[in-house]
C-alpha atoms as an extended CHARMM CRD file, in Angstrom:
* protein
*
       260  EXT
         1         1  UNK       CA             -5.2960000000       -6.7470000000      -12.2640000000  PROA      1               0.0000000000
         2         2  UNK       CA             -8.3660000000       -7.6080000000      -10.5650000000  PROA      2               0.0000000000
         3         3  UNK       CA             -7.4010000000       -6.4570000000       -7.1670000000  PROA      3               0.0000000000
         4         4  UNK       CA             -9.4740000000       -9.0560000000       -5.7400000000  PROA      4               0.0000000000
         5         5  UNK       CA             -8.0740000000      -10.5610000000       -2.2920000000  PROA      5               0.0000000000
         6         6  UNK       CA             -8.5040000000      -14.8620000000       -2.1540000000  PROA      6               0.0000000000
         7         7  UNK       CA             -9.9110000000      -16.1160000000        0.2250000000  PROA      7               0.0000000000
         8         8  UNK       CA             -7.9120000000      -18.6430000000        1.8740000000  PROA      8               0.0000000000
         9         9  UNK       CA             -8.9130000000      -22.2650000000        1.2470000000  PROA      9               0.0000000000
        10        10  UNK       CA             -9.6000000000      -24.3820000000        4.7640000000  PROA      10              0.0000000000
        11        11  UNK       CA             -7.6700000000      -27.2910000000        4.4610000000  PROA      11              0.0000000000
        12        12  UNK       CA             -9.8840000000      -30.8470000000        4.7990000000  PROA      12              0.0000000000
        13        13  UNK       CA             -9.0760000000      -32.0640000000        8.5860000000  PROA      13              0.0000000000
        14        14  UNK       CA             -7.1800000000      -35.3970000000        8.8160000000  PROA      14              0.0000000000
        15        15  UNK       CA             -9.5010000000      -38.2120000000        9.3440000000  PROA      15              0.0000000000
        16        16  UNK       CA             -9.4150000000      -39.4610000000       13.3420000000  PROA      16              0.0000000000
        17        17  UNK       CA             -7.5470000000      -42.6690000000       13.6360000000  PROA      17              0.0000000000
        18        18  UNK       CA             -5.5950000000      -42.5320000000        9.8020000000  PROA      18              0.0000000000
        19        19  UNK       CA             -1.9180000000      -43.4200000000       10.1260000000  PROA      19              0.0000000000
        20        20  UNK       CA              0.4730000000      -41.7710000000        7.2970000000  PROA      20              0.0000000000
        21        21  UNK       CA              2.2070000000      -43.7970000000        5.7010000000  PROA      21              0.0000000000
        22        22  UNK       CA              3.2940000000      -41.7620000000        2.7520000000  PROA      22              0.0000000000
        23        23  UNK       CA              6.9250000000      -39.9950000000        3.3740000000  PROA      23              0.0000000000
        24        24  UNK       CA              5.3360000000      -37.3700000000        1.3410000000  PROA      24              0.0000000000
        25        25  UNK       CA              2.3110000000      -36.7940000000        3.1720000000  PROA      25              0.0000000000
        26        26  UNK       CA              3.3250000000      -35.7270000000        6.3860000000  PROA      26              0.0000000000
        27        27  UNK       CA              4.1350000000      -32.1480000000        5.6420000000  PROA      27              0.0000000000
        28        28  UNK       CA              0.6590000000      -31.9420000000        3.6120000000  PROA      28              0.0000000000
        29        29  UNK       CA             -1.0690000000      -33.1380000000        7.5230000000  PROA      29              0.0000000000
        30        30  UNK       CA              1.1680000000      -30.3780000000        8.8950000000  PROA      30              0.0000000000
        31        31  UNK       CA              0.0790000000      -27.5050000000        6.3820000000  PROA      31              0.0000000000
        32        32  UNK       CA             -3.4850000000      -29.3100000000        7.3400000000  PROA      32              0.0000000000
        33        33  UNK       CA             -3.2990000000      -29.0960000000       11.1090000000  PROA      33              0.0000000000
        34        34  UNK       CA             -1.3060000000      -25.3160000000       11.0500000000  PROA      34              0.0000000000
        35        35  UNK       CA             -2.3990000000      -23.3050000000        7.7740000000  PROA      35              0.0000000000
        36        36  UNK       CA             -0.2010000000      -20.9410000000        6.1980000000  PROA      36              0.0000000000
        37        37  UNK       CA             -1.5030000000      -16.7960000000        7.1840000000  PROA      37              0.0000000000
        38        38  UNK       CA             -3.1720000000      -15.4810000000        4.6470000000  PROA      38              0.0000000000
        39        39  UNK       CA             -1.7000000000      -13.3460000000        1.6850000000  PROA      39              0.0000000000
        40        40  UNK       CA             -2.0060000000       -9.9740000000        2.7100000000  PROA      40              0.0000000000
        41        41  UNK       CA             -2.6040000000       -7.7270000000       -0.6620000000  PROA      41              0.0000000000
        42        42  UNK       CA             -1.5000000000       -3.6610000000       -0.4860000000  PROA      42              0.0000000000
        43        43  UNK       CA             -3.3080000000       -2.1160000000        0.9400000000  PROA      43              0.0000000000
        44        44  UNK       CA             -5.1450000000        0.6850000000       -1.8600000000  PROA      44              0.0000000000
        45        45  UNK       CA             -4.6290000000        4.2850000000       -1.4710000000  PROA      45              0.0000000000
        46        46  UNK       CA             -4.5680000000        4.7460000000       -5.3230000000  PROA      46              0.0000000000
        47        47  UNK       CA             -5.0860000000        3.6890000000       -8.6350000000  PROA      47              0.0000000000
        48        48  UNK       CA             -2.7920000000        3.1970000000      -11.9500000000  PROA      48              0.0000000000
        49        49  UNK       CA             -1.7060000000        6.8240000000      -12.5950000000  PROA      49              0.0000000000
        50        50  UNK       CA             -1.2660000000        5.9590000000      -16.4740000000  PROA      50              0.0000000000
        51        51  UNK       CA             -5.2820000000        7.5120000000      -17.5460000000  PROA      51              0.0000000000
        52        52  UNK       CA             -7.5320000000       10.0050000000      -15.9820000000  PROA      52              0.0000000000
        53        53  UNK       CA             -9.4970000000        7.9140000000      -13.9350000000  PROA      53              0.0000000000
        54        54  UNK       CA            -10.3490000000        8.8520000000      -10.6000000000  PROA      54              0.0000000000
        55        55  UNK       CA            -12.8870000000        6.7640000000       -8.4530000000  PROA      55              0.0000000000
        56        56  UNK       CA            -15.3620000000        8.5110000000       -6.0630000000  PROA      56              0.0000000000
        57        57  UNK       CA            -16.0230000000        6.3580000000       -3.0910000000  PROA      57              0.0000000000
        58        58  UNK       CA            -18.7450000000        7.0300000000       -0.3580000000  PROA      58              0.0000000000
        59        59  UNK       CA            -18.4950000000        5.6420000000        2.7570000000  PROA      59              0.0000000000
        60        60  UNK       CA            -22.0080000000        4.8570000000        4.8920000000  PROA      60              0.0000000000
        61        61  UNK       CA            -22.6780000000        4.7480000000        8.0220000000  PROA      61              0.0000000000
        62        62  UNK       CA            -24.1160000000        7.6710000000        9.7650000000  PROA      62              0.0000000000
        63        63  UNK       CA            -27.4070000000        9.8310000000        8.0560000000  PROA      63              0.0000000000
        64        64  UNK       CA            -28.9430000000        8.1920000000        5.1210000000  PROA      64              0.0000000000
        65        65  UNK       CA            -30.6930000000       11.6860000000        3.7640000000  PROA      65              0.0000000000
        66        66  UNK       CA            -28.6550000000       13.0050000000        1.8500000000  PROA      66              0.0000000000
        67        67  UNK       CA            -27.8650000000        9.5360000000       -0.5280000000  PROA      67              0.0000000000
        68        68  UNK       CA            -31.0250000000       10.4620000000       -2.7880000000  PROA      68              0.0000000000
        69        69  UNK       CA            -29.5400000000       13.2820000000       -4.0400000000  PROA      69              0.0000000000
        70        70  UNK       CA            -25.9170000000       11.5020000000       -4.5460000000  PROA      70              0.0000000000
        71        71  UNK       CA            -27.8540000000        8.7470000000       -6.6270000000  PROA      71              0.0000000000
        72        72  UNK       CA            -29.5670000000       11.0510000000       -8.7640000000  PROA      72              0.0000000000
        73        73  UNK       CA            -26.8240000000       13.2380000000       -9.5170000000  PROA      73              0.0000000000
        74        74  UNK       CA            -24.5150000000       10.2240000000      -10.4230000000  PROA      74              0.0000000000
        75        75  UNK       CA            -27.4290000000        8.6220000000      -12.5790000000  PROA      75              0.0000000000
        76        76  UNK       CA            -27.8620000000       12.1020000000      -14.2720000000  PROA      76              0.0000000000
        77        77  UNK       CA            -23.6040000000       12.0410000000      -15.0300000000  PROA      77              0.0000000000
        78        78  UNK       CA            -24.1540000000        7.9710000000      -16.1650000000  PROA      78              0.0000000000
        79        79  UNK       CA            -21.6610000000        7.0960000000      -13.5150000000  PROA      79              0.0000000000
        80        80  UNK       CA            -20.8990000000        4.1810000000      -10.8440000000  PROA      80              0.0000000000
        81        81  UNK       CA            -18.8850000000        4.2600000000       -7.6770000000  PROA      81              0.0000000000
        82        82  UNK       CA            -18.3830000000        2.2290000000       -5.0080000000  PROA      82              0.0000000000
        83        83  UNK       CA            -20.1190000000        2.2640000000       -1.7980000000  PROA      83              0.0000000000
        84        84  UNK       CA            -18.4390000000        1.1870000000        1.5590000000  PROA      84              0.0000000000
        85        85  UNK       CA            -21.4590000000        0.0290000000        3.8430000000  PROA      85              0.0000000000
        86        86  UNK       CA            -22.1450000000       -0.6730000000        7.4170000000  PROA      86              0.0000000000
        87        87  UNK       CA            -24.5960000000       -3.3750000000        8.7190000000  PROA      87              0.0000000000
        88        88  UNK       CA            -26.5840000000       -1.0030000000       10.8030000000  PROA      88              0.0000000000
        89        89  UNK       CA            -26.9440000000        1.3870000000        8.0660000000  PROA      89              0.0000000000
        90        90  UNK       CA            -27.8110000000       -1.6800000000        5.3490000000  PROA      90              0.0000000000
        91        91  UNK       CA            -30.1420000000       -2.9750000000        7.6810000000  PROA      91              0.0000000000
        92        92  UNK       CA            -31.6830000000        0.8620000000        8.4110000000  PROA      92              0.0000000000
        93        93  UNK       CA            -32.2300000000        1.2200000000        4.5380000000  PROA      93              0.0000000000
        94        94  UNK       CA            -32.4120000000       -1.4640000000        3.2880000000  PROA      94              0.0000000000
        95        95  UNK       CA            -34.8280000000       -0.5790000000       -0.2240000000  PROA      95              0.0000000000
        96        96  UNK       CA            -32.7200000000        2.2090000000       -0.2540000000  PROA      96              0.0000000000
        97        97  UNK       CA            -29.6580000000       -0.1130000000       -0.4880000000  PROA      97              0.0000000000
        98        98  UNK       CA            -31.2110000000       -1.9660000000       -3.3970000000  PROA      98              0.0000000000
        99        99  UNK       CA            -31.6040000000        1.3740000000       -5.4050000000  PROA      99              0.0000000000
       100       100  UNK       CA            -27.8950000000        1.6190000000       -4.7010000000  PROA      100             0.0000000000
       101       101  UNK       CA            -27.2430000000       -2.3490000000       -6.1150000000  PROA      101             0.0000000000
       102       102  UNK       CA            -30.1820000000       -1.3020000000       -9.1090000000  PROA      102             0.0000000000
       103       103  UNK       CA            -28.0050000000        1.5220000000      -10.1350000000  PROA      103             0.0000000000
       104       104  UNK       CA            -25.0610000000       -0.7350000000      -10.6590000000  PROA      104             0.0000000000
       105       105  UNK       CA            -22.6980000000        0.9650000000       -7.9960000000  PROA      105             0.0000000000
       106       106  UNK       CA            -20.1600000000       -1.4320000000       -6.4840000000  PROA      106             0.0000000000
       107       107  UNK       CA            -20.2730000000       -2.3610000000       -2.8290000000  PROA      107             0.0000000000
       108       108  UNK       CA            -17.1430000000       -2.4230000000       -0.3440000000  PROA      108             0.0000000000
       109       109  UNK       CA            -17.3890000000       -3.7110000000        3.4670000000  PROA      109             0.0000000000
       110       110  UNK       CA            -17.0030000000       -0.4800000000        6.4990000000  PROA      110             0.0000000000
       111       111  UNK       CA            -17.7130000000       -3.2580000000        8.7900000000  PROA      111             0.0000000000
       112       112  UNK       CA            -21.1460000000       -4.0510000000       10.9730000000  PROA      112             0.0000000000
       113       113  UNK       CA            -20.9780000000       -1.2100000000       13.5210000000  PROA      113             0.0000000000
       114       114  UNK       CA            -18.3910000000        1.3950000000       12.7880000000  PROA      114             0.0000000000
       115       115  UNK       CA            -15.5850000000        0.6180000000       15.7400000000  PROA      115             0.0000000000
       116       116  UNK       CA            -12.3960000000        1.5940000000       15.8100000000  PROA      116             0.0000000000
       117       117  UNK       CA            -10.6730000000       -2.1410000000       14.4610000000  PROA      117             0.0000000000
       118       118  UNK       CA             -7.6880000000       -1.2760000000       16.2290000000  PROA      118             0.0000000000
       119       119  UNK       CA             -8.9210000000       -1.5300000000       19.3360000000  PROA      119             0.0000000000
       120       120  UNK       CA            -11.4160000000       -4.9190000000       19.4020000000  PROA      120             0.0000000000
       121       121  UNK       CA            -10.2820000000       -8.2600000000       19.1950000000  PROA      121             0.0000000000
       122       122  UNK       CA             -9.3290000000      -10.4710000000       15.6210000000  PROA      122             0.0000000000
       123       123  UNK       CA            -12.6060000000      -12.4050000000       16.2870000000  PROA      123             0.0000000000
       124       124  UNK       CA            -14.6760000000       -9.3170000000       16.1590000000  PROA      124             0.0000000000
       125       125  UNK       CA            -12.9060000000       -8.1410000000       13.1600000000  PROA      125             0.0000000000
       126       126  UNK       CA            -14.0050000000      -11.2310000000       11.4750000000  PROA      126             0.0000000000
       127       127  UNK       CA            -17.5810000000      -10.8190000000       13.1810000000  PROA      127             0.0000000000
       128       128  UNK       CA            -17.8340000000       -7.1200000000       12.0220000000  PROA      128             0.0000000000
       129       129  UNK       CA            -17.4130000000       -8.1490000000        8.2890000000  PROA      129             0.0000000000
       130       130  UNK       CA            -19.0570000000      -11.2630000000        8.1350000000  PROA      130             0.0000000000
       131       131  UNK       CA            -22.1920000000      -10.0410000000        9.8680000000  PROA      131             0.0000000000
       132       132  UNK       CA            -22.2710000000       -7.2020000000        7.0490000000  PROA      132             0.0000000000
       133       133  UNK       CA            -21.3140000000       -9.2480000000        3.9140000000  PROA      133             0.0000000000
       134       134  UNK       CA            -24.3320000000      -11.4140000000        4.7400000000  PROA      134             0.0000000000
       135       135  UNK       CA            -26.6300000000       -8.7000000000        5.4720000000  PROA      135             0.0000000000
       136       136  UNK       CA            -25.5300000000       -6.7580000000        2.2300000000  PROA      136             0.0000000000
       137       137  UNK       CA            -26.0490000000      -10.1420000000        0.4250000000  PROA      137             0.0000000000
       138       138  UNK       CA            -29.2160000000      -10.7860000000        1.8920000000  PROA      138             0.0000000000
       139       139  UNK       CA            -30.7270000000       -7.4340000000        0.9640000000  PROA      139             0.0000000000
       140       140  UNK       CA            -29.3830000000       -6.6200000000       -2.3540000000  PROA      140             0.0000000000
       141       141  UNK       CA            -28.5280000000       -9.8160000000       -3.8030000000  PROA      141             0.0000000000
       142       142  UNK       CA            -24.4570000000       -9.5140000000       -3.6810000000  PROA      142             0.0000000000
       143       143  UNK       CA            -22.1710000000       -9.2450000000       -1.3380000000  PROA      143             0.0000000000
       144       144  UNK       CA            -18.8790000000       -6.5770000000       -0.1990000000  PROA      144             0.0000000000
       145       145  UNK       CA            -16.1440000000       -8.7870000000       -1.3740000000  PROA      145             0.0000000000
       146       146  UNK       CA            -13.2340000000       -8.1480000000       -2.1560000000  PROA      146             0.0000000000
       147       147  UNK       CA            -12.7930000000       -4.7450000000       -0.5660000000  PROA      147             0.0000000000
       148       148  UNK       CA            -13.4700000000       -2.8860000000        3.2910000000  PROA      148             0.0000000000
       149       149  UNK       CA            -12.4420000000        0.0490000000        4.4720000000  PROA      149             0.0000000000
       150       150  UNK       CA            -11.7720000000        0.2320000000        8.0780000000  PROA      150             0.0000000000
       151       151  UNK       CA            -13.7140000000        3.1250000000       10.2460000000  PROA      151             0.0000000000
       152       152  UNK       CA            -11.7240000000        6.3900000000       10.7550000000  PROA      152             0.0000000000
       153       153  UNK       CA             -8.8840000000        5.0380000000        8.4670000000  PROA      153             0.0000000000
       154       154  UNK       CA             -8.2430000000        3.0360000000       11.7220000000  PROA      154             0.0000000000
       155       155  UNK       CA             -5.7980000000       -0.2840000000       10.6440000000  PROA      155             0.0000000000
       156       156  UNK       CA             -2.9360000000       -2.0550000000       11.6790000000  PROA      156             0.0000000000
       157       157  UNK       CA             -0.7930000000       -5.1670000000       10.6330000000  PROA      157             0.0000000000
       158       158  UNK       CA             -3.2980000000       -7.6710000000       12.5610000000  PROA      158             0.0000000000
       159       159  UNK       CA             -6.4270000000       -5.8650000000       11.4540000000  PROA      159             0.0000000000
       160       160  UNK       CA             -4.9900000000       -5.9210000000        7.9170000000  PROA      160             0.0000000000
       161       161  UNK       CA             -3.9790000000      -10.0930000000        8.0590000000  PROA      161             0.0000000000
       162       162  UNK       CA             -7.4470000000      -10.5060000000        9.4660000000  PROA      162             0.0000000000
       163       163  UNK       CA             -9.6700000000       -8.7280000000        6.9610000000  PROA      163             0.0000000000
       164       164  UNK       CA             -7.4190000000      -10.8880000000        4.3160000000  PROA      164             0.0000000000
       165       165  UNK       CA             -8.3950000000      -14.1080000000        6.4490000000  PROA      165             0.0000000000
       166       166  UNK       CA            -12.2380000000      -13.4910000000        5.8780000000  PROA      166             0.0000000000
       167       167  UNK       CA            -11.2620000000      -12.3090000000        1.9630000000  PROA      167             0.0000000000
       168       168  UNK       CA            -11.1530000000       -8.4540000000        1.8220000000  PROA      168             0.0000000000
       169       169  UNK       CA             -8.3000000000       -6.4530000000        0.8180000000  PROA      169             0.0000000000
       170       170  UNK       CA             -8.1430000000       -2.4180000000        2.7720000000  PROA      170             0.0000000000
       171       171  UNK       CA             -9.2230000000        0.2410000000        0.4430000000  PROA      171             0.0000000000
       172       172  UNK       CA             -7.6330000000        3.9060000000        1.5030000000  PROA      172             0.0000000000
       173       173  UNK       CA             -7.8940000000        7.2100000000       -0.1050000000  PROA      173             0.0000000000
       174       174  UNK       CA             -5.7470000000        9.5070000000       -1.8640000000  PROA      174             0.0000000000
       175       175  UNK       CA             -8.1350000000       12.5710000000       -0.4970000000  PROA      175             0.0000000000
       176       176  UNK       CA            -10.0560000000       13.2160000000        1.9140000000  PROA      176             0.0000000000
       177       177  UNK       CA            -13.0110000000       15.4740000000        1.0850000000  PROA      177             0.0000000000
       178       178  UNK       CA            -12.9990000000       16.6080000000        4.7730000000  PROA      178             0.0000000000
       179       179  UNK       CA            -16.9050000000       15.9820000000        4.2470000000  PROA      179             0.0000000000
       180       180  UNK       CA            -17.0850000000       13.9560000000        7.9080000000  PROA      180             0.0000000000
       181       181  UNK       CA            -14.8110000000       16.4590000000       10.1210000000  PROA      181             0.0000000000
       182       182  UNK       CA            -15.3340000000       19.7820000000        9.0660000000  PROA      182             0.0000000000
       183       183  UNK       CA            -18.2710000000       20.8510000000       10.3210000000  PROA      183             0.0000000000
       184       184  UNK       CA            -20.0780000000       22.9930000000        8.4020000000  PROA      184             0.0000000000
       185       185  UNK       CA            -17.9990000000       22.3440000000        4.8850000000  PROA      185             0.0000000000
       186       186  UNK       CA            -20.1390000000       23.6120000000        2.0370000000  PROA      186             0.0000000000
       187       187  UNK       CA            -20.1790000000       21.9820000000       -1.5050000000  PROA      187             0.0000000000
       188       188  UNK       CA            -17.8270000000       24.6590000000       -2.7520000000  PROA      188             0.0000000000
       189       189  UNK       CA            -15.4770000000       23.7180000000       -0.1130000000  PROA      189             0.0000000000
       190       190  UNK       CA            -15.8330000000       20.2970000000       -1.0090000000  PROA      190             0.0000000000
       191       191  UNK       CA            -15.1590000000       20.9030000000       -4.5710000000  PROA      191             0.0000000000
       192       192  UNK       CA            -12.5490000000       22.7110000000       -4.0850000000  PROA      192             0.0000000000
       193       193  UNK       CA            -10.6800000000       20.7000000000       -1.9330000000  PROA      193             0.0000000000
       194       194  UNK       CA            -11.0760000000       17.2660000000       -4.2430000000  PROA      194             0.0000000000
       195       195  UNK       CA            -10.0870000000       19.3890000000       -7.0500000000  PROA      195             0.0000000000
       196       196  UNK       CA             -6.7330000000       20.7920000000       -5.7360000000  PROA      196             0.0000000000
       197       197  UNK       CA             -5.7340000000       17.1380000000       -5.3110000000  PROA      197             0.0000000000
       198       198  UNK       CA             -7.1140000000       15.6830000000       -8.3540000000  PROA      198             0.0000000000
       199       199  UNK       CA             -4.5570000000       13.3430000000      -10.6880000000  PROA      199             0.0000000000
       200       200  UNK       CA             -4.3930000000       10.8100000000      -12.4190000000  PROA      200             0.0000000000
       201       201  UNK       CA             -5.6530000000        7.4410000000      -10.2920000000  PROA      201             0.0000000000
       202       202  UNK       CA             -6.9770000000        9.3150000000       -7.0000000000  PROA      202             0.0000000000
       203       203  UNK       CA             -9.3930000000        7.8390000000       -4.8440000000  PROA      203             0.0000000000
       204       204  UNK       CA            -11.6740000000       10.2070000000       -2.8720000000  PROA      204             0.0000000000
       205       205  UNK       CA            -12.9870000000        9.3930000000        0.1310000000  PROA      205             0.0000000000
       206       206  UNK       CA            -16.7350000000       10.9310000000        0.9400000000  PROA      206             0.0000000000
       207       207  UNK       CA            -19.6810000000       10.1450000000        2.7020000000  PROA      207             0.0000000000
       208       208  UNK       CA            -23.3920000000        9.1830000000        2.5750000000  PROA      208             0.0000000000
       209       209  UNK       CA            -24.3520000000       11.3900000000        5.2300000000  PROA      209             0.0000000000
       210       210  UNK       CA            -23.7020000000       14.7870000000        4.0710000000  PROA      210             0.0000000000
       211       211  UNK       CA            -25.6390000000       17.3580000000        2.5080000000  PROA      211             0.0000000000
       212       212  UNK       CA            -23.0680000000       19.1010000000        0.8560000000  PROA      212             0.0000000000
       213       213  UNK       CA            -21.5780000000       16.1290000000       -0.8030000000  PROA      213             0.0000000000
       214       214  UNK       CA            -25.0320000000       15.9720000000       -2.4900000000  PROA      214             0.0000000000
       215       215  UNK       CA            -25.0690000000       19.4600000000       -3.5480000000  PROA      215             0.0000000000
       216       216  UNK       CA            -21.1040000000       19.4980000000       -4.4450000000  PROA      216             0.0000000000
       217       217  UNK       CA            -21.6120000000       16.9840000000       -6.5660000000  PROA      217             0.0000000000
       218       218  UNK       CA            -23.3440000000       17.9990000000       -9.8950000000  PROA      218             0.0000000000
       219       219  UNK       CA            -21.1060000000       21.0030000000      -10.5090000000  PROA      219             0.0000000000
       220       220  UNK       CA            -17.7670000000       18.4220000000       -9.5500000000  PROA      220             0.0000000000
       221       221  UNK       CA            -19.0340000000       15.8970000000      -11.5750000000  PROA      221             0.0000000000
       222       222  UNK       CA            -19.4210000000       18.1900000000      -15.0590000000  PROA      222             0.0000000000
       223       223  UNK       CA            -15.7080000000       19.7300000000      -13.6940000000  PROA      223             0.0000000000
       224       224  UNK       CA            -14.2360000000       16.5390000000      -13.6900000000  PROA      224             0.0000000000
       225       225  UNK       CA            -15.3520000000       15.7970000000      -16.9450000000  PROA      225             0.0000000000
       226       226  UNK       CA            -14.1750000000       18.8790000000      -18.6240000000  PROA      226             0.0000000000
       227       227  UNK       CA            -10.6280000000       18.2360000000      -17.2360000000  PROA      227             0.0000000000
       228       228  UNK       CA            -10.5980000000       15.0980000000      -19.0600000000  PROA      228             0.0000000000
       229       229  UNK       CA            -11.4450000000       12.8570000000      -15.9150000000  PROA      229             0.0000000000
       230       230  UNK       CA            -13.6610000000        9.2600000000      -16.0680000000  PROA      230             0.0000000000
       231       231  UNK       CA            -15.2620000000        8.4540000000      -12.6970000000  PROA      231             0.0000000000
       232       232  UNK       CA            -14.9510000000        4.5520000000      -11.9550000000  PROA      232             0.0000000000
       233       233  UNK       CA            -15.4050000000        2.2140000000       -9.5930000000  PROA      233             0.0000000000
       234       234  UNK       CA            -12.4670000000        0.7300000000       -7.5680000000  PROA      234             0.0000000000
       235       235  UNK       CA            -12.7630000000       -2.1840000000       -9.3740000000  PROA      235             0.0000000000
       236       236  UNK       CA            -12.6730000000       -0.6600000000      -12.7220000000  PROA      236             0.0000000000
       237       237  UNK       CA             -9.3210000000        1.7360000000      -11.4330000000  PROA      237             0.0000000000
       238       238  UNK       CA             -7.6560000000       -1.4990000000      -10.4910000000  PROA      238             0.0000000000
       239       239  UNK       CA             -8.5310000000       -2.9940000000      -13.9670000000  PROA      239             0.0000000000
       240       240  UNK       CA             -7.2200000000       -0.1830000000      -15.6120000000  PROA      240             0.0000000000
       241       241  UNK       CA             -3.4980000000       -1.2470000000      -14.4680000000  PROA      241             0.0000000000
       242       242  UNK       CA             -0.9640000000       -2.0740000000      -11.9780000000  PROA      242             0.0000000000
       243       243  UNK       CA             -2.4350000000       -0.3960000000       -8.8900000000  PROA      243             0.0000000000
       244       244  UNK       CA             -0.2900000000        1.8880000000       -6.9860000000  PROA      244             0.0000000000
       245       245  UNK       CA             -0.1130000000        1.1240000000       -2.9860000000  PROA      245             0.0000000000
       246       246  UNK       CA              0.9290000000        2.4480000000        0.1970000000  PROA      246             0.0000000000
       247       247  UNK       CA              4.2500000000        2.1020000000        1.8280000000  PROA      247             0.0000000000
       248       248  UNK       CA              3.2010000000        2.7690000000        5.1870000000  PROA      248             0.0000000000
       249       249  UNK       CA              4.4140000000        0.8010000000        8.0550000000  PROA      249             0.0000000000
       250       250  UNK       CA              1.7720000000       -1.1800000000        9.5210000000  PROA      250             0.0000000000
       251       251  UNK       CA              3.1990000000       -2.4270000000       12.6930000000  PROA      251             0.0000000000
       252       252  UNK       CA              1.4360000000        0.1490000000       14.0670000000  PROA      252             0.0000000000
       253       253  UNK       CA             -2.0210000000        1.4510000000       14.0420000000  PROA      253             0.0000000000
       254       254  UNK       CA             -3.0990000000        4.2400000000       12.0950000000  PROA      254             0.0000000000
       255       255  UNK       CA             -5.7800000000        6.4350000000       12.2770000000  PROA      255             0.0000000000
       256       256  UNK       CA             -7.6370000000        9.1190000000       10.5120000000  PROA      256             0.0000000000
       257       257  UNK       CA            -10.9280000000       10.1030000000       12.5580000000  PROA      257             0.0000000000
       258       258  UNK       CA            -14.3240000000       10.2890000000       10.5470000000  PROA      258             0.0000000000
       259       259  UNK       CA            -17.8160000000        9.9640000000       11.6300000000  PROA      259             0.0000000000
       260       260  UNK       CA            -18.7470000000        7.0490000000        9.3600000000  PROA      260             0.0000000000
């Protein structure tokens, strides 16, 4: 399973002044004139549960400081992750972005300026993760596609059918480092906490911007492995299987605060 959300196909407008004639080819000018919603994929708060694979994902889009120290210690593991990005933070670092693409880590959308999706309108949704797909591609070469994750966990059933209009399917976590909200977490809290909740499939949510991700991060790493753990990508959980999914109710919005 690729996990990989498609991007819905514009239909070619009918031609001004063309009379159907067809019986057949009416309801093809009616899909034409009012397209079908997009297919909405799960929404990801896990991978296949069937190998010990767990993928590390780093969301950014507040300090930049600390993402040195993440790089080297997952080049000094031989690891790749994925990395959620914001436009203003791309466009703030932008050589340091291309380290990230030169490492071979795997980029996900966290929208163009961090808002709360909930609360702006569908066209900004759209806006939010355009504008930062084509900045990302600009910059490194390749774009965010197929997966975003919303800031502060912040979603709902409209947010959700829009990021699937513009070809992105919501990523989630299984665990929250707490890296973002606790202030002043140390590394061994960090570790720690990801460690209590480690099986089979997780995905960890933790963040550019943190010191003590950096310096947890060694020391989890080499734990990880001795328990028998592979770090992946999200891409390379979802190809490991079926992917597992939420079954929250999206009517409503949901949120889970974080910095960025």
């Amino acid at each position: 399973m690729s996990g990989s959300a498609q991007r819905p196909q514009t239909p070619e407008p009918a031609k001004a002044g063309f009379v159907a004639t067809d019986p057949h080819f009416n309801g093809g000018l009616s899909q034409a004139l009012h397209p079908q919603p997009p297919t909405v994929l799960p929404e990801l708060d896990r991978g296949p549960t069937s190998h010990r694979l767990v993928a590390l994902t780093f969301d950014a889009g507040s300090s930049a400081a600390p993402t040195p120290g993440i790089l080297h210690a997952l080049k000094a593991a031989g690891l790749r992750c994925t990395f959620f990005l914001t436009g203003e933070w791309t466009d703030h670092n932008r050589s340091l972005v291309r380290r990230i693409a030169e490492a071979g880590h795997e980029f996900g959308n966290h929208t163009y300026t961090h808002p709360d999706l909930c609360h702006v309108s569908s066209a900004r949704v759209g806006k939010e993760l355009d504008r930062t797909e084509a900045l990302v591609q600009e910059v490194a070469g390749r774009g965010t596609r197929p997966y975003f994750r919303p800031p502060f966990g912040a979603r709902d059933s409209r947010v959700l059918r829009e990021a699937a209009r513009h070809g992105y399917r919501c990523v989630y976590w299984t665990t929250d480092s707490l890296d973002s909200v606790k202030e002043g977490i140390t590394s061994r809290q960090i570790e720690r906490r990801v460690l209590a909740r480690l099986q089979p499939g997780s995905i960890i949510l933790m963040h550019c911007g943190n010191e003590a991700t950096a310096e947890a991060l060694p020391h989890l790493l080499m734990t990880l492995h001795k328990r028998g753990y592979q770090v992946v990508t999200i891409s390379e959980l979802l190809r490991s299987g079926k992917a597992g999914s939420l079954t929250r109710n999206h009517q409503g919005p949901t949120r889970s605060f974080k910095q960025g």
